[in-house]
Structure formats: C-alpha cells, structure tokens
N, C-alpha and C positions, 0 to 999 in steps of 0.2 A: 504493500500500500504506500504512495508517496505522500511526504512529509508537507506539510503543510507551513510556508513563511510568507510572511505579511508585513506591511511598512504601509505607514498614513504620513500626507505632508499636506499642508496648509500653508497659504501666502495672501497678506494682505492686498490687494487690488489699489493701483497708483491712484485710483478716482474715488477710492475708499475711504468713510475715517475709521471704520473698523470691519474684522473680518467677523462676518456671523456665521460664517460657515465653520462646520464640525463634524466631528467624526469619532469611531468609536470602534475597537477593535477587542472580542472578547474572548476570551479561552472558554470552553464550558465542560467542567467536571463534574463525572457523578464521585461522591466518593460516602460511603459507610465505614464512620467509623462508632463501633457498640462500645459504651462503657463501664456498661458491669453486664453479667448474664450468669443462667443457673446450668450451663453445658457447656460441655469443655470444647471451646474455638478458638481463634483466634480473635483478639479484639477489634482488629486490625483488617479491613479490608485495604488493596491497593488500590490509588484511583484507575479510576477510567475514563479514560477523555474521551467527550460526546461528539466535541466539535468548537464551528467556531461563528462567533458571530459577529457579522461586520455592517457600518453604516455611514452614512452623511448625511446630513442634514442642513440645506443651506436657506437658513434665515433670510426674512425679506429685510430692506435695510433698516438700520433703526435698532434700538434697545430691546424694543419689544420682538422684532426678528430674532436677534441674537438670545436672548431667552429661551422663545418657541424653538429654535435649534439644540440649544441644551437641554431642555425639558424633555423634549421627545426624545432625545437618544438615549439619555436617563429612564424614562419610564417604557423604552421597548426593552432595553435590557433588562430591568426588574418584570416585567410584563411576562417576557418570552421563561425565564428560568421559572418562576412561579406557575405556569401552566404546560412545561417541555414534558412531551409525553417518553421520558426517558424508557420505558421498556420497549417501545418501538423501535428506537433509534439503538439501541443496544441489541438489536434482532439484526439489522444494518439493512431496515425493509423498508421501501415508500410508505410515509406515513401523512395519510390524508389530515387525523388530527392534527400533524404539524401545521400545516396550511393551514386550519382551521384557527392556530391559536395565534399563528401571528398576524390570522384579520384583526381575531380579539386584540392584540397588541397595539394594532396599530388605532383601534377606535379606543383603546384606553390613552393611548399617546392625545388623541383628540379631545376627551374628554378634560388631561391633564391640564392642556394648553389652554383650553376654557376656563377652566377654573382658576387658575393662575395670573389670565391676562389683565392687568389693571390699563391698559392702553388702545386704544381707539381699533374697533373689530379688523379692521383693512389692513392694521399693520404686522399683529402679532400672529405671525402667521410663518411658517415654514415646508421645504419640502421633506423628503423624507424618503432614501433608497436603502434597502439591507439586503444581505445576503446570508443564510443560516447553510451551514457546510456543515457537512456528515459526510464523509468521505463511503462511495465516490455521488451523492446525491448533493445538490443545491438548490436550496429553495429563495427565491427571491422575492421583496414583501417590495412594491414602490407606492410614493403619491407624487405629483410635482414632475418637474425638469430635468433634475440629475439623471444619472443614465447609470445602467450596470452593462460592462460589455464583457464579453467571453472570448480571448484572446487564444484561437486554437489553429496551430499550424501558420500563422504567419497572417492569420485573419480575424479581423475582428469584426462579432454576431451583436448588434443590438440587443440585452435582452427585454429593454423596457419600451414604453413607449411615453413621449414626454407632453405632457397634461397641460397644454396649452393652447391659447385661440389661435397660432398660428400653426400649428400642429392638425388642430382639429380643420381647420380650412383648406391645408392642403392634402386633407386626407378625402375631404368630401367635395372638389373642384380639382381642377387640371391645371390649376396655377401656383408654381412653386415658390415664385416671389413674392415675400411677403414681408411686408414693414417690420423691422426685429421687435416693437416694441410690444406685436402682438406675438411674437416666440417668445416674451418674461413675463407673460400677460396670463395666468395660473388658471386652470381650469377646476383642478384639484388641489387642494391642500390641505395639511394639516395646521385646525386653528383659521382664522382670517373672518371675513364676513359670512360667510356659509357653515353651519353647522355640520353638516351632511359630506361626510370623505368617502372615498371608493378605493380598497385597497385593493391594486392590479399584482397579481399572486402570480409566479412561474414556478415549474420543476424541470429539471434538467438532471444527467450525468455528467459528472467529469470524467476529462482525460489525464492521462502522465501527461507532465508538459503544457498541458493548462493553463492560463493567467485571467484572473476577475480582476477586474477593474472597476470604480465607484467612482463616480465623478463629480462634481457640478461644474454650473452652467458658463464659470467663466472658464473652464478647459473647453469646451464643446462649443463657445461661441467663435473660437481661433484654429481652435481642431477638426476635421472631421473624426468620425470614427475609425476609418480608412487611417488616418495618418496616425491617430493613434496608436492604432493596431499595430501599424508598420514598426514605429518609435519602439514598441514594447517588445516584439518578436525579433528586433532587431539585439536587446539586452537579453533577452531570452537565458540565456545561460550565466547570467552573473543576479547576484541579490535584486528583490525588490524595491530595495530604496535607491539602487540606480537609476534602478527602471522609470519612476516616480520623477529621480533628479532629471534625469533627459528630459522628460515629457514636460514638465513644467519648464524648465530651459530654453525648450522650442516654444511652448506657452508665450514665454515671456519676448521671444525673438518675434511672435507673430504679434506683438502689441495688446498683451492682453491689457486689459486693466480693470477689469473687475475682482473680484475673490476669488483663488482657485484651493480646491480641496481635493484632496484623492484620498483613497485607500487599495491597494495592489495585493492579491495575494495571488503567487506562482504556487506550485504544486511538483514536485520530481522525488 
C-alpha cells in the first residue's frame, strides 16, 4: 500500500490586506487503549491509522470571511471524527455512511457559521473543498470555487465543479466568455445570505503515483488545471512541498494577486 505525504502552503494576495484563506491537514487514528479489565489482555491496543483528512477553505474578504474559513475547517474536523463510521473503513470497503456523514458535516459546518456570524449575512460567508483518504478510496465533500484535482499520469481530472454564476452560465449556453466577476460570484456557500448549502459529494480510487491537489481560487484564476497538472507531474518524484513551491512560483510569475492556498498530497 503506498505511503501517504502531504504539505499545505498559503500566501497572502498583493491586493490583499489579509489572507482568509485556510486549510487543514488531519491524520485520523483509531486507537483503544483499556484501562483496567477482569481478563487477562493486553491493555494496550496498537493504533491504527484510518486515514486522512484534508481541506480549504477560502473566506470571502473581510473578518467575517476569514472567521467563516476557520470555523468550518474547525467544525468538519470535529464533525467528521464524531460521526467516522470506523468499522467500515477498517473493513477497507466503500462506505456509503461515509458520504453520508460528511453531508452531515458539512450542514453542521453551516449551521456553525450561522450561529457564530455577528456581521452583515453577505459577508461571512466561505467556501469549503475536503478530501477524506482511506487508502486506496477518496471521498471528496465541496461547496464554493476551490477545486480538488487528481493529478494521475501526467494529467490533471477536475474533481469538482465550481458553484458559480459564471460557471453555471456557461454550462447552460455556448458562451465561454464571461465577465470574471461573475466566476467569484458564489452560487453555493457555506454561511453568506442563503441558509440553504448543497454539499457536491465524489468517490473515486487511487493510484500508486497519485497527487490530490486542493486549491483556491487565486491559483485557478492564473492556472488552468492543465498547467497545473503539468507543474505537478512535472515534481512528480520529489516531496510535496516542492510540488506546492513551483506551483505557487509560476502562480506568482502569472500575476496572481489574490490569496493563494493549496494542500498537495502524493501517494508512492
């Protein structure tokens, strides 16, 4: 089974006065340990690692963004291990309840951000992309813009689809250009003026040689996914936080200036 490395990088955006964007990178262990008993065992179980869970979250700008981005990465984490249906995932079989817990996850992420927000509905508001790894299964939880792509053999696979009115426009018309300001313009979110989120839920396999990628939107607004992929497959056989350093490098050479966030995990 290949080993599982991960590296997250963040950079403040030149047009920025802060970076809202965030991320979150978690190990997830089952482990029993018995402290007293009336039969003779050991006390002692070894752990067992489940898996891992990754995310971003890129806040709209503003305090109240920046909040609703650490709030929800905060509470899918606590959300997901409070509901992980560990004997599934210790069977190493497609587990529907999983998918099942991280809708829950993400409408308690929603809930959170409600109840938390003391600032004006429109602002506090964020996106929200994860990826839950059980080797060799990935389940991916999105709302929002950021993007999760599957960098396999030298190509990168879209797994999301990004929750905006220019997105949605040119999915229902034959016209690809479209004003950017309706590709930031959120259809879904977590938090904002809309109660109501729709979490877009993937399953997938991995391969040996594998790389997930997490993004937001100020990588994707200077990248395609194409060049991405290229950048990444290109590092392929050196660490992740290479990988991460190039990609934001050329990032930076394409003029980004928004906030850029990644999370990269290789697989070998």
């Amino acid at each position: 089974m290949p080993s599982g490395r991960f590296s997250a990088l963040r950079q403040q955006g030149h047009s920025r006065k802060q970076n809202e964007d965030h991320f979150v990178i978690s190990e997830l262990i089952r482990e029993v340990s018995v402290q007293e008993s009336s039969y003779s065992q050991p006390h002692e179980r070894p752990e067992h690692r489940q898996g891992w869970l990754i995310a971003v979250a890129d806040g709209l700008p503003g305090e109240g963004g920046d909040q609703a981005a650490r709030l929800a990465l905060q509470t899918l984490v606590d959300a997901a291990m409070a509901s992980m249906p560990w004997a599934d995932l210790s069977a190493g079989k497609h587990s529907p309840r999983l998918a099942s817990s991280l809708r829950d996850a993400v409408d308690a992420c929603q809930k959170a951000v409600e109840t938390q927000d003391e600032t004006p509905p429109s602002r506090a508001a964020t996106t929200l992309t994860a990826a839950y790894i059980a080797w060799p299964d990935i389940y991916i939880v999105h709302v929002g813009d950021s993007r999760c792509l599957l960098v396999r053999d030298g190509t990168a696979h879209r797994m999301t689809q990004d929750h905006s009115y220019g997105a949605a426009f040119r999915e229902l018309t034959s016209i690809q250009s479209v004003h950017p300001r309706f590709d930031h313009a959120l259809t879904n979110a977590i938090g904002g003026s809309d109660s109501r989120v729709v979490a877009e839920l993937r399953h997938e396999k991995l391969q040996p040689d594998d790389q997930v990628l997490l993004l937001t939107d100020g990588i994707s607004d200077v990248l395609s996914d194409e060049e991405a992929g290229a950048i990444l497959a290109r590092g392929s056989a050196t660490p992740p936080e290479r990988g991460l350093g190039d990609l934001f490098h050329e990032a930076s050479k394409r003029g980004a200036t928004d906030n850029l966030c990644a999370v990269l995990g290789v697989f070998r």
